[in-house]
C-alpha positions in Angstrom: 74.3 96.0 80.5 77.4 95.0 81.7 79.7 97.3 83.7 83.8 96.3 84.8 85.3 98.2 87.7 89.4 98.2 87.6 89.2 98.8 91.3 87.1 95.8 92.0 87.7 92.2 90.7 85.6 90.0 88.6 82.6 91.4 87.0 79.1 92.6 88.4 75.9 93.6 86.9 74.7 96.9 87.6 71.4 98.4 87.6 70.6 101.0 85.0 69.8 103.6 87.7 66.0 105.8 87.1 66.5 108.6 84.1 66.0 111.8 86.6 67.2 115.5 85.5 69.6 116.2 88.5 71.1 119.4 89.2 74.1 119.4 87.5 77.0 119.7 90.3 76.5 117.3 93.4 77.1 119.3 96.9 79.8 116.9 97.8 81.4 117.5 94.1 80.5 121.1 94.0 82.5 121.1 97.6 85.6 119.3 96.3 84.9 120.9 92.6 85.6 117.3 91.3 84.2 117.0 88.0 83.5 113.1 87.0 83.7 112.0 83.5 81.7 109.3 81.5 83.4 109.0 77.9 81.5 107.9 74.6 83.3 106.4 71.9 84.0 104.3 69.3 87.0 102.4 69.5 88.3 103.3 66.0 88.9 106.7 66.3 92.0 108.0 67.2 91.2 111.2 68.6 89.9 108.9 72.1 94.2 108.6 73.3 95.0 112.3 72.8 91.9 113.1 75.0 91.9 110.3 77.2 96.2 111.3 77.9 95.1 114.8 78.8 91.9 113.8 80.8 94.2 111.8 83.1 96.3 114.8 83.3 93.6 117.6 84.4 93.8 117.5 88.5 89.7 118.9 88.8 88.6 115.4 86.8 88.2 111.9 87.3 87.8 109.1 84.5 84.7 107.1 85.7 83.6 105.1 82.8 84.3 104.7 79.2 81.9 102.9 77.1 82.0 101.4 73.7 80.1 99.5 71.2 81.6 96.1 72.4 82.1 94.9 76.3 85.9 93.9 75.3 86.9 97.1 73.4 85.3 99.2 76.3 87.7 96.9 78.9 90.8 97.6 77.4 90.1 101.5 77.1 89.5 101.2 80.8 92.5 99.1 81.1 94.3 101.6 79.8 93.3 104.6 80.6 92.6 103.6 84.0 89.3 104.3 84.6 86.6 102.9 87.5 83.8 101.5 85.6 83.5 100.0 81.6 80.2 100.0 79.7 79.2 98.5 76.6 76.2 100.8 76.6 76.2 104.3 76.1 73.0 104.6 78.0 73.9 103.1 81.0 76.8 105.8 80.9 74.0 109.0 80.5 72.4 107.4 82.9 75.2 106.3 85.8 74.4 108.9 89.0 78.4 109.0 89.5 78.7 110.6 86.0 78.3 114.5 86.1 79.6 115.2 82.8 80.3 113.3 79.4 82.5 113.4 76.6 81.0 112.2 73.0 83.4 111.0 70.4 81.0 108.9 68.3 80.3 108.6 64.4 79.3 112.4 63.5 75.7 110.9 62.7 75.2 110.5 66.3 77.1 113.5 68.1 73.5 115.4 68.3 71.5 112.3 69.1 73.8 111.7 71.8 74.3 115.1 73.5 70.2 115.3 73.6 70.1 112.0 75.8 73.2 113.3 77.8 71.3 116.7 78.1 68.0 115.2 79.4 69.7 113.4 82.3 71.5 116.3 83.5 74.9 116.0 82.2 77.3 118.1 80.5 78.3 117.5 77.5 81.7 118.2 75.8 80.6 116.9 71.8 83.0 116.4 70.0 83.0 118.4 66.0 80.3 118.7 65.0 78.3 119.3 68.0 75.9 118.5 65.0 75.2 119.1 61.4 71.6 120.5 61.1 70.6 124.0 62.8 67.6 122.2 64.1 69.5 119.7 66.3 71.5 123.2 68.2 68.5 125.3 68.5 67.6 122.3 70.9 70.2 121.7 72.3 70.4 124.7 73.7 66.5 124.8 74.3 67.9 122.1 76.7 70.8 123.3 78.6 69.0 126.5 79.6 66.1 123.9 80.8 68.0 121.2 82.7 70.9 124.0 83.7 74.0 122.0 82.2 76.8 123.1 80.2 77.1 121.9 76.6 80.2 122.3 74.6 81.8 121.9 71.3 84.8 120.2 70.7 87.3 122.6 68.9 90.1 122.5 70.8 92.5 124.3 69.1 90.4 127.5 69.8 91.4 127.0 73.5 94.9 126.7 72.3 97.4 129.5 73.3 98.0 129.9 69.6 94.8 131.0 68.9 94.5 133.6 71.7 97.5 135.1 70.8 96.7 135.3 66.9 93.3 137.0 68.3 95.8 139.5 70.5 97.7 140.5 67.4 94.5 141.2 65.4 92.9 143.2 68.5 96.0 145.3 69.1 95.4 146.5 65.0 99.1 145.3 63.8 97.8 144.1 60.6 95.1 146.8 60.9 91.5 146.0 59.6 90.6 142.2 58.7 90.0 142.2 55.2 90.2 138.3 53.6 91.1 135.2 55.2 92.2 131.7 53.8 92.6 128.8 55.1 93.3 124.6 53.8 93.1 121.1 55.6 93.6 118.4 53.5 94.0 114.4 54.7 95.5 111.9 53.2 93.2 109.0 53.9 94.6 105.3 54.3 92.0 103.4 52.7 92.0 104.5 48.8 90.6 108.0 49.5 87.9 106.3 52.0 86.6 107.9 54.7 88.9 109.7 57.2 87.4 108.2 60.6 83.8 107.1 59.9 83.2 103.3 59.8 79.1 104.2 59.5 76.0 106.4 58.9 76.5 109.7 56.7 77.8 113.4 57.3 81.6 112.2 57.1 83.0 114.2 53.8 85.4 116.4 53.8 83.8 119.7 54.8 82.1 117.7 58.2 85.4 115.9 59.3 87.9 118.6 58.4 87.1 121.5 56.3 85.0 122.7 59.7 88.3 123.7 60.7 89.3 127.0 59.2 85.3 128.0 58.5 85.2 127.2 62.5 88.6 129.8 63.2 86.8 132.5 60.8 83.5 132.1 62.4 85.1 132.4 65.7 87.9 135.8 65.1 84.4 137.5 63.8 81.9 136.8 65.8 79.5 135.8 63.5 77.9 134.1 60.2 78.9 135.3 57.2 76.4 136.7 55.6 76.2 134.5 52.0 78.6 131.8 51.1 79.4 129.3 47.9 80.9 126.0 47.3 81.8 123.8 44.7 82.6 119.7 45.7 83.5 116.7 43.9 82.3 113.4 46.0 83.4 110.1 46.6 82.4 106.9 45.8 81.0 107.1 49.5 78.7 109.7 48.1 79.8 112.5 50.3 82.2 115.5 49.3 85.6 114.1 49.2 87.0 117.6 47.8 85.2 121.2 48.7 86.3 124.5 47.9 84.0 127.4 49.6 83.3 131.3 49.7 82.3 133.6 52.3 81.2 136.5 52.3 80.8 138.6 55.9 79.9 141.9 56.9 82.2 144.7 56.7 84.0 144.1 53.5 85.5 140.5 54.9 85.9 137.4 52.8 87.0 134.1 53.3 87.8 131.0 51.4 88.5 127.6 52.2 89.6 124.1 50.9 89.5 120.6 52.0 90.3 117.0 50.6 90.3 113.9 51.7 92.8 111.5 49.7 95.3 114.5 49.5 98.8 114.4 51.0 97.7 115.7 54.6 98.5 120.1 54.8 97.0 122.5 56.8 97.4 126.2 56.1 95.8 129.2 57.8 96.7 133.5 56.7 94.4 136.2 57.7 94.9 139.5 55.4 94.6 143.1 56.8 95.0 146.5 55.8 98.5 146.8 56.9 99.5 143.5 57.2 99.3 139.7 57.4 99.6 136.3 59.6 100.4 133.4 58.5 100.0 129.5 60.0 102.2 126.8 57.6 103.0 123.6 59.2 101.0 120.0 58.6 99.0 120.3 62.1 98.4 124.1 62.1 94.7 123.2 63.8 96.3 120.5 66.4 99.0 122.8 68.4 101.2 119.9 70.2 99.3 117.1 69.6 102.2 115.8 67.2 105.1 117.8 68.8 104.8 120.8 66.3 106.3 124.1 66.6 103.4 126.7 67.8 104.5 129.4 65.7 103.4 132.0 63.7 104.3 134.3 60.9 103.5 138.1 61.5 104.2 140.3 58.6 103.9 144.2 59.0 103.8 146.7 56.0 107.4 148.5 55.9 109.2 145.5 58.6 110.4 142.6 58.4 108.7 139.4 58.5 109.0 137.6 62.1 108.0 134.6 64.1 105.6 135.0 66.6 106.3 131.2 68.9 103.4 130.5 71.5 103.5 129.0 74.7 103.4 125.2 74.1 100.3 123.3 75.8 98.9 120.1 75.4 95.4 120.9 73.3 93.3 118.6 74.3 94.2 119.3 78.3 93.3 122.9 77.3 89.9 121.5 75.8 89.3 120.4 79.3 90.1 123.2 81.5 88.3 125.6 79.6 85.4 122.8 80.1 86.3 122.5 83.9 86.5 126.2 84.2 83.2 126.7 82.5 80.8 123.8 84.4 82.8 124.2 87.9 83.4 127.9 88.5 80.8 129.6 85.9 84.1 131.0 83.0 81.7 131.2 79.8 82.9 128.6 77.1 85.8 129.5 74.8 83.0 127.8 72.2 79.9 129.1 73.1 77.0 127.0 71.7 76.1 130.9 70.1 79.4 129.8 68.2 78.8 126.6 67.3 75.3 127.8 65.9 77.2 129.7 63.5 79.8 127.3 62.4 77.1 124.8 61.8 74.7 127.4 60.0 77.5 128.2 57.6 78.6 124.3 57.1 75.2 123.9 56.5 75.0 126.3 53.9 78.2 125.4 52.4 76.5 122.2 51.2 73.3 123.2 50.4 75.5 125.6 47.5 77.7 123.1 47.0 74.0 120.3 45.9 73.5 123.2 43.4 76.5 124.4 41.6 77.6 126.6 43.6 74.5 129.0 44.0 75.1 131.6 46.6 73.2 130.9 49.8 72.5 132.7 53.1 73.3 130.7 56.1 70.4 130.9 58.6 70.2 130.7 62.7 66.7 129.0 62.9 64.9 126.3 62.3 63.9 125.6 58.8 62.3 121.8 58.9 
């Protein structure tokens, strides 16, 4: 395949090098702690400039090559975003020796299939949501980080957010006192007739895959772990996937959640955890993107017997945040803010969601192993 360098002119072809597991830090980078970036993508989705601008902005990475689905759309993403090299391969990317760790921002169909690939060459992987959306496809992945030693990471950015750890402070220091119910809502209005939200192909691109993941991924994250049964009703498109789901969960120790999401709605996010003695409350359009579209970070905290007040966070860029956590974890051993133990979870309970959801609603228990 074909591979442009902005630092060298004209174009040369390249040699897809031997597919050998390395180990996953270089002495020279481990010395430097430089950690080189290959970046997966399709040129539709917008998410690629909001992490692109803050991958540019990290000083402990470097933008190596982007690759795309085309020669010229990978070109001008280079162009752009300055990096060395441009591929219109994906595997020459998981396979470049000057790559130690990728980024995956494909269709959701592909986000597992990918990562696997990434894994068995000996790179880390940052995937975006969701890492995947069968059980099956996590067990191995992780099967295949402990094997090749790499670091493999889900995409939620806003749990690396400031916001988040300070909503996670409030609940720890018992303010509100015990968690008892949880709610949260992302809706999207869609610019195509209530078509899909980013997906141009393949399937798993309704509602619950693309957004609703985000409050079930905040729940499963504040408690640690599945729920322990949860329903859903959905209404689909003419795409055939969920365009509107409502769901119930159920956890442990007397905690229930429910969520919402719709695609084709005017675009809301809403997030409020209930306790014994009190309650949070998240209520702006982009309360799962923290300054991404210059948004207040701020939350409401309401004690029994005081006044309501507004907790305000520090504001960070939450992509950038994405990647330091990702730096932190692959160059100086930090354990991931989203452990693949998490994403397990999340993807369990998604995956429950909608095998309720195919039946009416009939409760089900979401399951850590591998059920093929």
């Amino acid at each position: 395949m074909n591979a442009t360098s902005t630092l060298e002119l004209g174009r040369k072809r390249l040699k897809s090098p031997t597919s050998k597991h390395r180990t996953p830090l270089p002495a020279e980078n481990r010395e430097f702690k430089i950690l080189r970036w290959g970046v997966l993508c399709d040129e539709n989705r917008g998410i690629n400039k909001h992490f692109l601008r803050a991958l540019n902005n990290c000083p402990r990475s470097k933008l190596v090559a982007i690759s795309c689905r085309s020669c010229e759309a990978a070109q001008t993403l280079t162009k752009l975003w300055q990096a060395e090299k441009a591929y219109d391969s994906y595997d020459d990317v998981l396979t470049a020796t000057d790559v130690d760790g990728v980024y995956i921002a494909v269709t959701n169909s592909l986000h597992a299939f990918y990562a696997k690939k990434a894994a068995a060459n000996g790179k880390h992987c940052l995937v975006e949501k969701p890492i995947a959306t069968k059980i099956s496809d996590v067990l191995e992945l992780e099967e295949l980080a402990k094997r090749h030693k790499i670091v493999i990471v889900e995409g939620y950015p806003h749990l690396c957010h400031s916001q988040y750890h300070a909503i996670k402070q409030e609940i720890l220091s018992g303010c509100i006192g015990e968690i008892s119910y949880m709610y949260g809502n992302f809706d999207y209005q869609t610019n195509n007739n209530g078509g899909h939200l980013i997906e141009r192909e393949g399937s798993d691109n309704g509602a619950l895959w693309n957004i609703g993941c985000y409050p079930i991924s905040t729940m499963v994250a504040l408690m640690g772990k599945c729920p322990r049964q949860v329903s859903a009703i959905q209404q689909k498109g003419s795409s055939g996937e969920d365009s509107k789901l409502i769901g119930w969960l159920n956890f442990d120790d007397n905690v229930m959640g429910s969520i919402s999401t719709c695609l084709g709605c005017p675009t809301n996010t809403y997030f409020e955890i209930v306790g014994t003695k009190g309650r949070m409350k998240l209520h702006n359009d982009w309360c799962f993107h923290p300054d991404s579209w210059n948004k207040t970070n701020s939350f409401e905290l309401i004690m029994e017997g005081e006044p309501s007040k507004e907790v305000t966070v520090l504001s960070q860029d939450v992509f950038r945040q994405e990647i330091l956590s990702f730096e932190a974890t692959v160059l100086d051993g930090k354990a991931a803010v989203v452990s693949l133990a998490t994403s397990k979870n999340i993807v369990a309970t998604i995956e429950a969601m909608y095998k309720s959801a195919n039946v009416e609603g009939v409760p089900m228990e979401p399951t850590l192993t591998d059920q093929r």
